[in-house]
C-alpha positions in Angstrom: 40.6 91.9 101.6 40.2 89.7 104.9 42.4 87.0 103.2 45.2 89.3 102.4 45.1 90.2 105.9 44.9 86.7 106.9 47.9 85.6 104.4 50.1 88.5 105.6 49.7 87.6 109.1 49.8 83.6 108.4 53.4 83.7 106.3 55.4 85.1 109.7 53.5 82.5 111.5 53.9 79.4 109.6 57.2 80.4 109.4 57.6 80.5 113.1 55.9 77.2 113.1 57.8 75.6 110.8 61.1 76.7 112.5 59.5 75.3 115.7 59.1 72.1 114.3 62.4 72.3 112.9 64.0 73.6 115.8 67.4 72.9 117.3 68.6 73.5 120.9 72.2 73.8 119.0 71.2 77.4 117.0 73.3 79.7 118.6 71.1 82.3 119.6 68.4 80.0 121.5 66.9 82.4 123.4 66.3 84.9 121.1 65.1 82.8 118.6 62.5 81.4 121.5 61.8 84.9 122.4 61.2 86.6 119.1 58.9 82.8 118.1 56.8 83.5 121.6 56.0 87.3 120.9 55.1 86.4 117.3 52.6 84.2 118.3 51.2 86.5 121.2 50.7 88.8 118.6 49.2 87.4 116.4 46.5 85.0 118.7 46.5 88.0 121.2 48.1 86.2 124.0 47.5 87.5 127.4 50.8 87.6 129.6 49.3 84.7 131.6 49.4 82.6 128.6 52.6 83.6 127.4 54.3 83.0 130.8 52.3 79.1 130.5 53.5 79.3 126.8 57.2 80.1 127.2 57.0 77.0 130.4 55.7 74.5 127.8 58.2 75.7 125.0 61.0 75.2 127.0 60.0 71.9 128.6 59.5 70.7 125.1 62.9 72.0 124.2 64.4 70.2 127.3 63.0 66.8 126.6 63.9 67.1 122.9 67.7 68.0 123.6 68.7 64.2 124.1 67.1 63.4 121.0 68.8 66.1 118.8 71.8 65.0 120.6 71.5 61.4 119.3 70.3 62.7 115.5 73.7 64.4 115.6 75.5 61.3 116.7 73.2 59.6 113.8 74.0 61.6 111.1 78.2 61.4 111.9 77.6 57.7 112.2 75.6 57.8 108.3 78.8 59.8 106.7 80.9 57.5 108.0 78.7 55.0 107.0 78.1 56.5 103.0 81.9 57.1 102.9 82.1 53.1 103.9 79.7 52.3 101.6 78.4 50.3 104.3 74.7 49.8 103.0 73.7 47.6 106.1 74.8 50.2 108.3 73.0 52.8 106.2 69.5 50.6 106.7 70.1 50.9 110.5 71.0 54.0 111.1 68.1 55.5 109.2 66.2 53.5 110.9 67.5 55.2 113.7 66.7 58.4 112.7 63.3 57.9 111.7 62.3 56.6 115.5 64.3 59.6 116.7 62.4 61.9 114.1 59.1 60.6 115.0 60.1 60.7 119.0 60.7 64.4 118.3 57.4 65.1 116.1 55.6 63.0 119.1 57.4 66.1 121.9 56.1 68.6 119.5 52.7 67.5 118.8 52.6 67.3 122.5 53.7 70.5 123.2 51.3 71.7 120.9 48.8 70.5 122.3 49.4 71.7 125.4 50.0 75.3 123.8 46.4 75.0 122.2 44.7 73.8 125.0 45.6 77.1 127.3 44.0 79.4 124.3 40.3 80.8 124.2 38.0 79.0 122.2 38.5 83.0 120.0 42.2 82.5 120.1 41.7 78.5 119.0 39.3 79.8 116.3 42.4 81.7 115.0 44.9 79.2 115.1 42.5 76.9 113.8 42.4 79.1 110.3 45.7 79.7 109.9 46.4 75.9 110.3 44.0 75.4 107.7 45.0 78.1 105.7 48.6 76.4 105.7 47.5 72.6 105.6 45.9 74.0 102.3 49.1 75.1 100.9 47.4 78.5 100.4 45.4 76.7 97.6 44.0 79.5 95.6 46.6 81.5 96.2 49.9 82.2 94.0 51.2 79.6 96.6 48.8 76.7 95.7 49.7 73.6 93.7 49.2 74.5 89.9 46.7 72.7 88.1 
């Protein structure tokens, strides 16, 4: 029973996780979308309103420094139609290039941001977070969502 609890309450927040990972400053509702990801999360680790005030500061810092680099994968991925269309396969090679370093620029904000996020929980609240990263790491092995042997 405790891991149906735990899977109904890890799906909303993987998802929110995901979509933070995935995030763009472009969506068109930004701050709701910031909004409704923070009070998921306070939620579901508990939050108390000092750590979601330090939690909303760290979300949108990471969201300011990644704004540049979502700016230059748009730019990127104009450049690689153009480039397809073209066939220009030289250009191709470089520009993913590109976008890998501006990929793993944005998974290094993130990561950081995360880490910051993690670091202002309780070691109850970490305990939390740590299962339901697990729990998704896992691919919810076990589960109907688990890889089929």
């Amino acid at each position: 029973m405790k891991r149906k609890w735990i899977r109904i309450i890890a799906v909303p927040l993987m998802a929110a996780g995901m979509l933070l990972a995935q995030s763009t400053p472009q969506t068109g509702n930004k701050g709701n979308f910031a909004q409704r990801r923070l009070d998921m999360l306070a939620t579901v680790l508990n939050l108390t309103d000092a750590q979601k005030t330090q939690a909303q500061q760290i979300f949108t810092q990471s969201q300011q420094s990644a704004k540049p680099l979502y700016d230059q994968l748009k730019q990127n991925h104009t450049a690689m139609t153009d480039a397809v269309k073209a066939n220009n396969t030289t250009q191709i090679q470089q520009l993913a290039a590109q976008q890998g370093t501006l990929m793993g620029q944005l998974a290094a904000i993130h990561a950081t941001g995360m880490a910051q996020f993690y670091k202002l929980l309780t070691p109850e609240q970490q305990s939390k977070a740590d299962q339901l990263h697990n729990l998704f790491a896992g691919g919810f092995r076990g589960g109907r969502f688990g890889p089929r042997h």
